[in-house]
Structures are given as C-alpha cells and as structure tokens.
C-alpha positions as CSV (number, residue, x, y, z in Angstrom):
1,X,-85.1,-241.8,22.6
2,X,-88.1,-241.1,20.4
3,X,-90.6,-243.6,20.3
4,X,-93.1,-245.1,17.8
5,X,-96.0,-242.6,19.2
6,X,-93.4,-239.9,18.9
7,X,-92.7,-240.7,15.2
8,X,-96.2,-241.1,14.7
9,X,-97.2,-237.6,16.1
10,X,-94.7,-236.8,13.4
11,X,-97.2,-237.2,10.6
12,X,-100.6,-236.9,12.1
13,X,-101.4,-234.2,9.5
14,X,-101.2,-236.6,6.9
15,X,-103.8,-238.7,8.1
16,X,-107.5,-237.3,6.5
17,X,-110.8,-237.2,7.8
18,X,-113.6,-238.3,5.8
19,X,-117.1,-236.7,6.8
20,X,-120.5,-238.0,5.4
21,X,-122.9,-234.9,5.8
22,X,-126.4,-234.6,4.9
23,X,-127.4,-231.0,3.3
24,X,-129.6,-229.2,6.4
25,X,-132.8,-229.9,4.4
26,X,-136.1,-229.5,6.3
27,X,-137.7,-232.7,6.2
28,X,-134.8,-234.2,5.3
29,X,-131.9,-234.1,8.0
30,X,-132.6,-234.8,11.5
31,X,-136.4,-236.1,11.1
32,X,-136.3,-237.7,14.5
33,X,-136.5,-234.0,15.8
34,X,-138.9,-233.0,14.3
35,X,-141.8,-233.5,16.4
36,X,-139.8,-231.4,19.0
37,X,-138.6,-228.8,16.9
38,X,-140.1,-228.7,13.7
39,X,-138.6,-229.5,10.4
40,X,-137.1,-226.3,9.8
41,X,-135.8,-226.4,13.7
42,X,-134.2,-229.9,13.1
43,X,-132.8,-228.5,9.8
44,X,-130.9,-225.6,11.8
45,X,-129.8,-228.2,14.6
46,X,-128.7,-230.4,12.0
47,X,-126.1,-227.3,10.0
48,X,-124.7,-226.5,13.5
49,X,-123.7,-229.9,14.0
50,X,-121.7,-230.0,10.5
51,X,-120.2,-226.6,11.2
52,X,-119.3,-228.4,14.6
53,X,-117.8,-231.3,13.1
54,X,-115.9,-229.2,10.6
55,X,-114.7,-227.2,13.0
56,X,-113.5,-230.0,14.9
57,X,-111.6,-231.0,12.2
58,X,-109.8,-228.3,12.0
59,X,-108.9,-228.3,15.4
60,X,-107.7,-231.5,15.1
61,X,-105.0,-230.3,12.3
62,X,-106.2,-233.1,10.0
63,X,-106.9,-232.9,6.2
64,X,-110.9,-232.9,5.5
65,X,-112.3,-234.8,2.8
66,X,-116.1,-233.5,2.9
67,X,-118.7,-236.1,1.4
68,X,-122.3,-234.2,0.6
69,X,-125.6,-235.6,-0.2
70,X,-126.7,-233.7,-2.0
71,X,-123.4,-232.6,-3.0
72,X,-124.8,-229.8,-5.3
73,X,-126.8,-228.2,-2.6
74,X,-126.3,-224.2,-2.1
75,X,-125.0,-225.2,1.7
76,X,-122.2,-227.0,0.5
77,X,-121.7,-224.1,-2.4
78,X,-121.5,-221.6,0.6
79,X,-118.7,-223.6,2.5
80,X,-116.5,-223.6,-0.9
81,X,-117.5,-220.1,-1.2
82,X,-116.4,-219.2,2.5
83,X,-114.0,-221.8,3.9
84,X,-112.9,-223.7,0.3
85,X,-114.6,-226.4,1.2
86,X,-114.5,-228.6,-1.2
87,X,-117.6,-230.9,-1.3
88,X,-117.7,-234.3,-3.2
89,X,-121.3,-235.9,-3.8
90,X,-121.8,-239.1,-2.1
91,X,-122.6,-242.2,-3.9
92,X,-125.8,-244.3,-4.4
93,X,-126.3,-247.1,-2.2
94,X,-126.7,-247.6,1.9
95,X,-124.5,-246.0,4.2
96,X,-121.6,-249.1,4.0
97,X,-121.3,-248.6,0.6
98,X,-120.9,-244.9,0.8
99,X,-118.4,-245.1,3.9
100,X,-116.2,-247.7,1.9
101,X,-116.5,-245.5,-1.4
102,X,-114.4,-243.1,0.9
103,X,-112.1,-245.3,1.4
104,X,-111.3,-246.4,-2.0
105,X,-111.2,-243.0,-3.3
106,X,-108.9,-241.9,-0.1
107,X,-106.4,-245.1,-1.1
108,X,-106.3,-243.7,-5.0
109,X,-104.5,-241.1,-3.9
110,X,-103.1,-241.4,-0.8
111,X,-101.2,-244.2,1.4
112,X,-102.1,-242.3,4.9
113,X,-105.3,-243.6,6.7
114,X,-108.4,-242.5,6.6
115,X,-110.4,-241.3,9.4
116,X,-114.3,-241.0,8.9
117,X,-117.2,-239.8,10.7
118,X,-120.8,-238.4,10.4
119,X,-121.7,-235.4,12.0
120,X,-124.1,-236.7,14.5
121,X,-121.6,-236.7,17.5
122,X,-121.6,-233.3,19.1
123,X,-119.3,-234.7,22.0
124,X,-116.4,-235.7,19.2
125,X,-113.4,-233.7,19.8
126,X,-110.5,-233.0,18.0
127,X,-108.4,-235.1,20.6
128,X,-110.6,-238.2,20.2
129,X,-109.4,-237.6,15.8
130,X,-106.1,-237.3,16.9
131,X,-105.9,-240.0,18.7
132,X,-107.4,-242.7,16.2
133,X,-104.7,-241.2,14.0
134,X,-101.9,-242.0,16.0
135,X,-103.4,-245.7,17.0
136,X,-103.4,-246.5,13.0
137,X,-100.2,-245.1,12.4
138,X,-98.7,-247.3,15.7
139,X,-99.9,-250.0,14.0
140,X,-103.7,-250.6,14.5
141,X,-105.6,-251.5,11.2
142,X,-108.8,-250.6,12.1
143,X,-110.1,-247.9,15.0
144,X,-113.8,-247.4,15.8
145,X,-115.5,-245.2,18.4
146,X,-118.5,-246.9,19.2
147,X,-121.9,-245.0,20.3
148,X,-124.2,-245.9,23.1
149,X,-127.2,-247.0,20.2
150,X,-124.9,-249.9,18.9
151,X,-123.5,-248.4,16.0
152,X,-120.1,-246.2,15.6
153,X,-119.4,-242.7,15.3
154,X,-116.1,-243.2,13.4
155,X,-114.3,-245.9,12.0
156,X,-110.8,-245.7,11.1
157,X,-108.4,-248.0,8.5
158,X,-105.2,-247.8,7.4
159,X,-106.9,-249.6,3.7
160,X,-110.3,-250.1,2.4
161,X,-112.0,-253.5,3.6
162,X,-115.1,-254.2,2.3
163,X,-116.1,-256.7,4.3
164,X,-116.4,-254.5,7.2
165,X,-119.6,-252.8,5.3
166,X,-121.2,-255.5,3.4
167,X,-124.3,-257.7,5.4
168,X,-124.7,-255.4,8.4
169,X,-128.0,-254.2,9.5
170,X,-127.2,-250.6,9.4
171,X,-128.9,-247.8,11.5
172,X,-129.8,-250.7,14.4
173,X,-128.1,-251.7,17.7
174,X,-126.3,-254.5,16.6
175,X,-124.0,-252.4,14.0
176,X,-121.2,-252.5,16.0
177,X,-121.8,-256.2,17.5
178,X,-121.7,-257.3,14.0
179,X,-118.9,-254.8,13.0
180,X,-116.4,-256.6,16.3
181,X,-117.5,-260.2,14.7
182,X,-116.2,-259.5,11.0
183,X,-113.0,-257.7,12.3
184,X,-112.2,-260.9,14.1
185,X,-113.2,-263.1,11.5
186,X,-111.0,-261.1,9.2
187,X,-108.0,-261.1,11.9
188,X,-107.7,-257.4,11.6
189,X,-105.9,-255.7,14.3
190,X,-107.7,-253.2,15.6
191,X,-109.0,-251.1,18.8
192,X,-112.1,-249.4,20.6
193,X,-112.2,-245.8,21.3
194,X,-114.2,-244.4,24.7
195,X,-118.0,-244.9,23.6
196,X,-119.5,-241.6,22.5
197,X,-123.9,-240.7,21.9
198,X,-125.3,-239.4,18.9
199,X,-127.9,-236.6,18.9
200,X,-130.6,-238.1,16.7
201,X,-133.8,-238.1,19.2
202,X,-135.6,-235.5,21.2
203,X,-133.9,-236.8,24.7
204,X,-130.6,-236.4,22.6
205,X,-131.3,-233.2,21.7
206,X,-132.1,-232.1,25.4
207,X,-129.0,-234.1,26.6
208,X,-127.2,-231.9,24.9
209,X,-128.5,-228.3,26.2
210,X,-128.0,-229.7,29.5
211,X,-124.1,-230.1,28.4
212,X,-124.0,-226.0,27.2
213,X,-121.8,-227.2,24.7
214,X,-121.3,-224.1,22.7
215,X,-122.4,-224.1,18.7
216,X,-120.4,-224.1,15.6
C-alpha cells in the first residue's frame, strides 16, 4: 500500500526552490572575507557558491526560481545566456521582505510550496531540498534548516505568511529564536531540519577547505 510519503515523492518536482543571490561584486558579496582574501578573492568564493547552490538545485530535480540583486548584472545575463537562467530582480527592503516577496509571487502562480534559500550554505545538498519538499507536502506548513549563527539557511511554506518576516532582528543570532516564537504564536505546524553553517567569515572559509568539498 502506497503511503502519504510515497504520494508525496509523487510530485516533488512540483515543488520550487526560491534562491536570493547577490551578483559576485568585489566589495560587495562576501565582505567578511575580505580581509583574508581580498575583495576580488571573496567575489570569486562568493560565484562558486551560487553555481554550487544552483547546481544543487538541479540535483535535487526541483524547479528554480532565481532572485538577483542586482538582477541586471552581466553574471546573471551569462546564466540566461548559458543555462536559461532566468533571473528576477529582488525587491527593495530587508531581507524578510524580500524572502516573503518570493513567496507571494510563487503563490500567484502556483499552489506547490516554495522552498527558499541563500547561497551561503556550501554543505546544503540536494537531499536536504528534497526532503523539506516532501515534509510540506506530508503536511508540514512551514520547514526551516536552521544554521549554527542563529539564523536559517532555508525556510520552507506551503503559503506566504508574513508574520514570519516582519519584527525580526535579521542577520543576528536570535533570527531563528524569534522565527520558533512567531511560528508557535501563529499555531503553524511546522519542523526543524539537521542544523547546517554558513560560510560568511574567514574560519568559515577555512572550515570549508578542510572539508575538500569540490566547487561548482
């Protein structure tokens, strides 16, 4: 007899991904690097971990819905140009009202859930995507993976809620603290994936070579 998971695994490729990507700018993505590797140095570690994430994806059999800031830049051009990557610019305001911009635009024209991420997690894999998918479309309203600095490295819903990004104190530890106590006051049923790390800093950075985890 089939179960719900079965069912669910059904229709995985229905479910899209949402990924928030800076352009690899020097002095502009991956600043925190820079005094290790230069701004140009933290610009190319910064496109390898986009390519990485869109890669993953890919792997992951997932539709891609790429968010760029900025949008227009000739990096994103080059991904239309060689993969048909479609780019759409992100909005003004802070990240939480980019990240549920996503999700209203994702709900306008689809009634799958949305997936997103950033492309700061070099240690996301394509099962850890397929695996939020299936947990919303068990049931689950909401999915995050959270990362070791107190934030999240993706957030999952099956609609927009915009009470899960208004009033937090982005980019600090207590982003997913304060994420756990609006999901409860909201009632939302939801679950934690395995914690993951974000490269940002130089001991990230070296964490990572350590790994040997190959590039995009």
């Amino acid at each position: 007899m089939a179960t719900d998971l079965d069912h669910a695994e059904l229709y995985i490729p229905d479910v899209s991904v949402a990924v928030l990507a800076k352009a690899p700018v020097a002095g502009h993505a991956k600043t925190r690097l820079a005094a290790t590797l230069g701004a140009a140095g933290a610009a190319r570690v910064h496109r390898q971990l986009v390519l990485r994430t869109l890669q993953t994806v890919q792997l992951a059999g997932l539709r891609l819905e790429l968010w760029g800031e900025p949008a227009e830049h000739r990096f994103f051009k080059a991904l239309l140009r060689v993969q048909g990557c479609l780019t759409l610019a992100q909005p003004a305001g802070d990240i939480g009202a980019r990240m549920h911009a996503a999700f209203v635009h994702h709900c306008a024209r689809s009634p799958a859930p949305l997936l997103l991420i950033g492309t700061d997690c070099p240690v996301l894999e394509a099962a850890h995507l397929r695996e939020a998918a299936r947990r919303l479309l068990a049931g689950d309203e909401a999915v995050f993976t959270p990362a070791e600095d107190g934030g999240y490295v993706l957030v999952g819903l099956r609609r927009p809620v915009p009470a899960l990004f208004e009033d937090i104190v982005w980019s600090t530890e207590q982003v997913m603290a304060q994420t756990r106590e609006r999901l409860q006051r909201l009632g939302l049923c939801y679950s934690e994936m395995p914690t993951l790390w974000d490269l940002d800093r130089p001991a990230d950075w070296l964490r990572w070579q350590a790994m040997n985890l190959p590039a995009a």
